[in-house]
C-alpha positions as CSV (number, residue, x, y, z in Angstrom):
1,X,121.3,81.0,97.2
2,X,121.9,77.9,99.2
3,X,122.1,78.3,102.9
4,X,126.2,78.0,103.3
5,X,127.3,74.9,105.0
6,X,129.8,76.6,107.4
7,X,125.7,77.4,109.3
8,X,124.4,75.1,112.0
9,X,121.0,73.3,112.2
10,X,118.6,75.0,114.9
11,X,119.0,72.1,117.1
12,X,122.5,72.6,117.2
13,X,122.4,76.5,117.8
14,X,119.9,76.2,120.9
15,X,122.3,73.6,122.4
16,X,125.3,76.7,121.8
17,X,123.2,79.1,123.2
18,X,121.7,77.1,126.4
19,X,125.9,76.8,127.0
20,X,126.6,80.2,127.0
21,X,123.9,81.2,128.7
22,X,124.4,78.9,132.0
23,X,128.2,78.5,131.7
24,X,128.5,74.8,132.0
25,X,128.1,71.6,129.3
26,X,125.7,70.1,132.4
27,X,123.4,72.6,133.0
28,X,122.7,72.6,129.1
29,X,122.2,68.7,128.7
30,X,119.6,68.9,131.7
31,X,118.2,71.8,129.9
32,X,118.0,69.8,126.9
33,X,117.7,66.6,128.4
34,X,120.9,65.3,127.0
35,X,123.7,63.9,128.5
36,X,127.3,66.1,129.1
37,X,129.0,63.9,126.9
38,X,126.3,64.7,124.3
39,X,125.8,68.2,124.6
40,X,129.8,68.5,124.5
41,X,129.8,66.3,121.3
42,X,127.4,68.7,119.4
43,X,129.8,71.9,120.7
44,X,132.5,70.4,118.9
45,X,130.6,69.5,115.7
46,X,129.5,72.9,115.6
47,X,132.6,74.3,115.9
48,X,134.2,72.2,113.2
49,X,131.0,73.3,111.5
50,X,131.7,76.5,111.4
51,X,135.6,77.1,111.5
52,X,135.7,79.1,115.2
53,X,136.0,77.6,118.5
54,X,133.1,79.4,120.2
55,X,134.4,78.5,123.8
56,X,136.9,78.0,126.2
57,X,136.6,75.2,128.6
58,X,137.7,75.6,132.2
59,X,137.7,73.5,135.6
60,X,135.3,76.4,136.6
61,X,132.7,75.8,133.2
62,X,133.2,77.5,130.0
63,X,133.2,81.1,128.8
64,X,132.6,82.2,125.2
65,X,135.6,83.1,123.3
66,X,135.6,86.9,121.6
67,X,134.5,85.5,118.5
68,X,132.5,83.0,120.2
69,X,130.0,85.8,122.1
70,X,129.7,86.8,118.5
71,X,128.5,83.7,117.4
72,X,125.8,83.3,120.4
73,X,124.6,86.8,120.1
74,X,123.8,85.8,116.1
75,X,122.7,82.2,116.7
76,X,119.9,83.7,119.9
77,X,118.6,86.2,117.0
78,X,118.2,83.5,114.4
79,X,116.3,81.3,117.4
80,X,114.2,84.2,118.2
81,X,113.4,84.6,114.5
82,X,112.4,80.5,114.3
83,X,110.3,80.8,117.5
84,X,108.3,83.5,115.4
85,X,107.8,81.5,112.7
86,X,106.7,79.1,114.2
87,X,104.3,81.1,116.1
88,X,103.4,82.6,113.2
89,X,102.8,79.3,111.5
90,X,100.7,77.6,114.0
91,X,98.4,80.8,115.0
92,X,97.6,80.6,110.5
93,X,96.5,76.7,110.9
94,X,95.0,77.4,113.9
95,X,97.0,75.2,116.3
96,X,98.2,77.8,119.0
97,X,96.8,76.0,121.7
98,X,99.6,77.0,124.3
99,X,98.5,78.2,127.3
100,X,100.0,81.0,129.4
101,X,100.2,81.2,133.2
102,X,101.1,84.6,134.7
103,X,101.5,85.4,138.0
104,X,101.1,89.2,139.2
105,X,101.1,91.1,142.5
106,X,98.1,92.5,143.2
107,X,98.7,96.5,142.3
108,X,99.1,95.1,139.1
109,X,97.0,92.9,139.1
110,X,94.1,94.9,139.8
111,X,94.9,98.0,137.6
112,X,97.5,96.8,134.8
113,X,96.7,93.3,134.3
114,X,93.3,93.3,132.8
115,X,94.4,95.6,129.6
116,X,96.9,93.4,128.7
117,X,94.7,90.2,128.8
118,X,92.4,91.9,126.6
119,X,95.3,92.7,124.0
120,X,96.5,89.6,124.2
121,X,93.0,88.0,123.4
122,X,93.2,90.1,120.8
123,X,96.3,89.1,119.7
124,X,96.9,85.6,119.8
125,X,93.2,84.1,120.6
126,X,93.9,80.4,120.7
127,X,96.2,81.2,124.2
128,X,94.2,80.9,127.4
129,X,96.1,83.7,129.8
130,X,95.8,82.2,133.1
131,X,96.8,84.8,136.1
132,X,97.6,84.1,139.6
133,X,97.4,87.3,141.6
134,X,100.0,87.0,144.5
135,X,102.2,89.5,146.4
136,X,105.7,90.4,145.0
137,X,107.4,87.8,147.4
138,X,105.1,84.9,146.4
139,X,105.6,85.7,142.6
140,X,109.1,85.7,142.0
141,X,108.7,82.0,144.1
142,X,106.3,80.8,141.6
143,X,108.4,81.8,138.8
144,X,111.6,80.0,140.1
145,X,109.5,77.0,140.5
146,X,108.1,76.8,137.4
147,X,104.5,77.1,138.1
148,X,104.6,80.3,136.4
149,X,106.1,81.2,132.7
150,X,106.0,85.2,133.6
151,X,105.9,87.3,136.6
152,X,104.6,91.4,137.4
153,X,106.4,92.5,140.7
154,X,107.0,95.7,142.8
155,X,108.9,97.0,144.8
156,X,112.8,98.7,144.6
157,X,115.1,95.2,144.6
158,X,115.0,92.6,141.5
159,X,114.5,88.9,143.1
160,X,117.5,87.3,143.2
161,X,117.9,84.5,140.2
162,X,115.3,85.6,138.1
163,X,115.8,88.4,134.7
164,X,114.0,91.2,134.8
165,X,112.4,94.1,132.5
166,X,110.7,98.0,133.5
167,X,107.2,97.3,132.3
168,X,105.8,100.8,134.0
169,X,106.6,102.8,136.6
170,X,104.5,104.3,139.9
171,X,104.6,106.5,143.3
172,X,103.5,105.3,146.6
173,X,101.4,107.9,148.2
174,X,99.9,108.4,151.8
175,X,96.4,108.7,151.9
176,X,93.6,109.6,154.5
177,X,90.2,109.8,154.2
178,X,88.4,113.6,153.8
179,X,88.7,115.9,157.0
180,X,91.6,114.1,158.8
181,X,94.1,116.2,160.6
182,X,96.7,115.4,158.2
183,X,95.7,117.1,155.1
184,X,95.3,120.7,156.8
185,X,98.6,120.5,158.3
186,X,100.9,118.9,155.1
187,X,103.6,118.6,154.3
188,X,104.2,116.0,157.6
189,X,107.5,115.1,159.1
190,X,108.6,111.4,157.9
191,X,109.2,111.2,162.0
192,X,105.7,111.8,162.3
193,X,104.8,109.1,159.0
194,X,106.7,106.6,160.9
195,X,105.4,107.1,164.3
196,X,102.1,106.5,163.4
197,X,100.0,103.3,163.2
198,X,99.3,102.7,159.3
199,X,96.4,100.2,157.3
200,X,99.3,98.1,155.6
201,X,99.7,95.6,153.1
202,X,101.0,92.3,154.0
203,X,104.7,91.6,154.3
204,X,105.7,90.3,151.6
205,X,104.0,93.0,149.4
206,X,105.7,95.3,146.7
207,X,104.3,98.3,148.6
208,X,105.6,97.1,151.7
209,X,108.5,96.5,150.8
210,X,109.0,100.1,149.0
211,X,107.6,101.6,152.5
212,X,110.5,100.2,154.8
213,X,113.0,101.1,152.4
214,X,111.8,104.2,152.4
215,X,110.8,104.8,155.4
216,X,112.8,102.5,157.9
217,X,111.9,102.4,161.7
218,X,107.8,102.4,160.9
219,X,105.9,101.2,164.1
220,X,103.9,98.0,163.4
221,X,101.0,98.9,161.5
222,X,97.4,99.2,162.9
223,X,96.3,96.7,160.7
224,X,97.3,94.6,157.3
225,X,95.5,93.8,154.2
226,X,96.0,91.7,151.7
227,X,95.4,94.3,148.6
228,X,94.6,97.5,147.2
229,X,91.0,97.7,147.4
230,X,90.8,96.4,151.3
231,X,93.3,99.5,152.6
232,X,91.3,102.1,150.9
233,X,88.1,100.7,152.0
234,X,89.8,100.4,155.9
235,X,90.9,104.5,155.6
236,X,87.6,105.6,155.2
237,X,86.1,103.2,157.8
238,X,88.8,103.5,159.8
239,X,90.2,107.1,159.6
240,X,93.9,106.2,159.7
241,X,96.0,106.7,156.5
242,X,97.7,104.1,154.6
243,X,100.5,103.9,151.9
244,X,99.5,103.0,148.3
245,X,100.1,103.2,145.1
246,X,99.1,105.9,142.8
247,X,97.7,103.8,140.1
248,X,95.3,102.8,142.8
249,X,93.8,105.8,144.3
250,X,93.6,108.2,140.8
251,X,90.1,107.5,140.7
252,X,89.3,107.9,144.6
253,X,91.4,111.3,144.5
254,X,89.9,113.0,141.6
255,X,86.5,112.5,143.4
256,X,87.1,113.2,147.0
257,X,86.4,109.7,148.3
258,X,90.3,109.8,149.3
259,X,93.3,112.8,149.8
260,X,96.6,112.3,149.4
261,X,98.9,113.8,151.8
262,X,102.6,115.1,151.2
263,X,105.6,114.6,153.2
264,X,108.3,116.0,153.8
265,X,111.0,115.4,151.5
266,X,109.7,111.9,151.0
267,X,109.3,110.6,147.7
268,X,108.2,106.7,146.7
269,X,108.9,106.5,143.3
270,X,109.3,102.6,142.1
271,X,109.3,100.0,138.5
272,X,107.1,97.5,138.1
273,X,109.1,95.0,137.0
274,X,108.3,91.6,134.5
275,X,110.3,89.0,135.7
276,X,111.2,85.3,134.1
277,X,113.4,82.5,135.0
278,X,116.7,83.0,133.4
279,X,117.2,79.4,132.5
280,X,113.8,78.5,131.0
281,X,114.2,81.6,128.9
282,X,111.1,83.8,127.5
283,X,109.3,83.0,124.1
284,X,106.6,82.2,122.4
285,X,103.2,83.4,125.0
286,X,105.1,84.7,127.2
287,X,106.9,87.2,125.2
288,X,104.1,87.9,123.3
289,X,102.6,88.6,126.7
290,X,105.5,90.7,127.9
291,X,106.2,92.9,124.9
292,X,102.0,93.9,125.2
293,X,103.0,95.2,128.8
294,X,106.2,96.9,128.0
295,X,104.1,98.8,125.2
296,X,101.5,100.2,127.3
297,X,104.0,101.2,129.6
């Protein structure tokens, strides 16, 4: 059967859906690099094209009609479903040559990252996975600018302007090294967690960040690194605990190199988020990239 006539052309569906998605006729044509007039023009065709006016047009932008969020719900599928094809169509002739920049805090970096590069060479080989290892603050900036096409963050708030997915989930946990006064008297006070100096990540971090939420008040820390591997290696040098996540110190607990102390009614549980810039959308790479981290999850 012929495809019926009452269906747009993919060019004309992506233009639809880049208007429902940021709310303006504008934002679309710079998406698109078309002008307003333009992107307005192929609104109406499609419209007349199909027999449903898909919008409403306000001083304030446009919202889709009833039938209209219909339509763009149906029309992103059948996008989706053409971005796989064509995927699918280039990785068989060999022409996948796209490459991928990911940008990752450094918990993540350092224990979740390098499994999913491995799938993903496994995957689609032709992409060349670049990753930028930053802390949660300096990610979500590189993904609003552009110089990344996906993003791995921590920490219990989603960066404003940017979408965002549960990937995994962890715990913060204190830690100090073997034979510090801590581990004979647990559980602590959270008074007594906060009064004392900690090793710290840097501002900035996810694991920071989850600290002074919960945990307000903390004294200034006795020093700050800038990841995982640094703190633990300043504990045991050092003898002061630290905050860190779980994924981090498994190994170092199960062998005695580290303890983990509890506190009193204090729990740090947080999601480790993948984040993308609304407006540039996710596909191709980066969703392959991004549905390989939500399944090991």
């Amino acid at each position: 059967m012929p495809l019926s006539n009452r269906v747009p052309e993919l060019a004309a569906l992506e233009v639809l859906v880049a208007v429902g998605r940021l709310g303006s006729m504008g934002a679309a044509g710079r998406e698109h690099g078309l002008s307003q007039q333009a992107v307005s023009a192929r609104v109406r065709s499609a419209e007349r094209q199909l027999g449903i006016r898909v919008f409403d047009r306000g001083a304030g932008g446009v919202q889709p009609t009833a039938e209209g969020a219909l339509i763009l719900e149906w029309a992103s599928a059948i996008l989706d479903t053409a971005e796989e094809l064509a995927s699918g169509v280039a990785a068989i002739r060999g022409e996948l040559d796209a490459n991928l920049t990911v940008a990752a805090s450094m918990t993540i970096a350092e224990y979740l990252v390098p499994g999913w590069t491995v799938t993903m060479r496994r995957k689609c080989p032709n992409v060349v996975t670049s990753v930028r290892l930053s802390n949660s603050t300096e990610v979500a900036a590189q993904v609003r600018a552009g110089d990344a096409d996906l993003g791995f963050v921590e920490g219990p708030v989603v960066p404003n302007g940017l979408r965002s997915v549960e990937v995994a989930r962890d715990e913060l946990v204190v830690i100090v090294p073997p034979g510090h006064k801590w581990i004979q008297r647990a559980p602590i006070a959270v008074t007594e967690l906060a009064e004392t100096p900690l090793i710290q990540r840097e501002p900035g971090s996810g694991t920071r960040i989850t600290l002074e939420h919960a945990v307000p008040g903390c004294v200034e820390p006795i020093l700050e690194l800038g990841s995982c591997t640094a703190v633990k290696a300043a504990v045991v040098a050092g003898n002061a605990p630290a905050v860190v996540s779980s994924l981090a110190v498994e190994a170092d607990l199960n062998d005695g190199r580290l303890a983990s102390v509890e506190v009193e009614g204090l729990c740090m549980p947080r999601r480790l988020l993948a984040v993308w810039d609304e407006s540039r959308g996710l596909r191709g790479a980066a969703r392959d990239f991004l549905d390989i981290a939500r399944a090991s999850g």
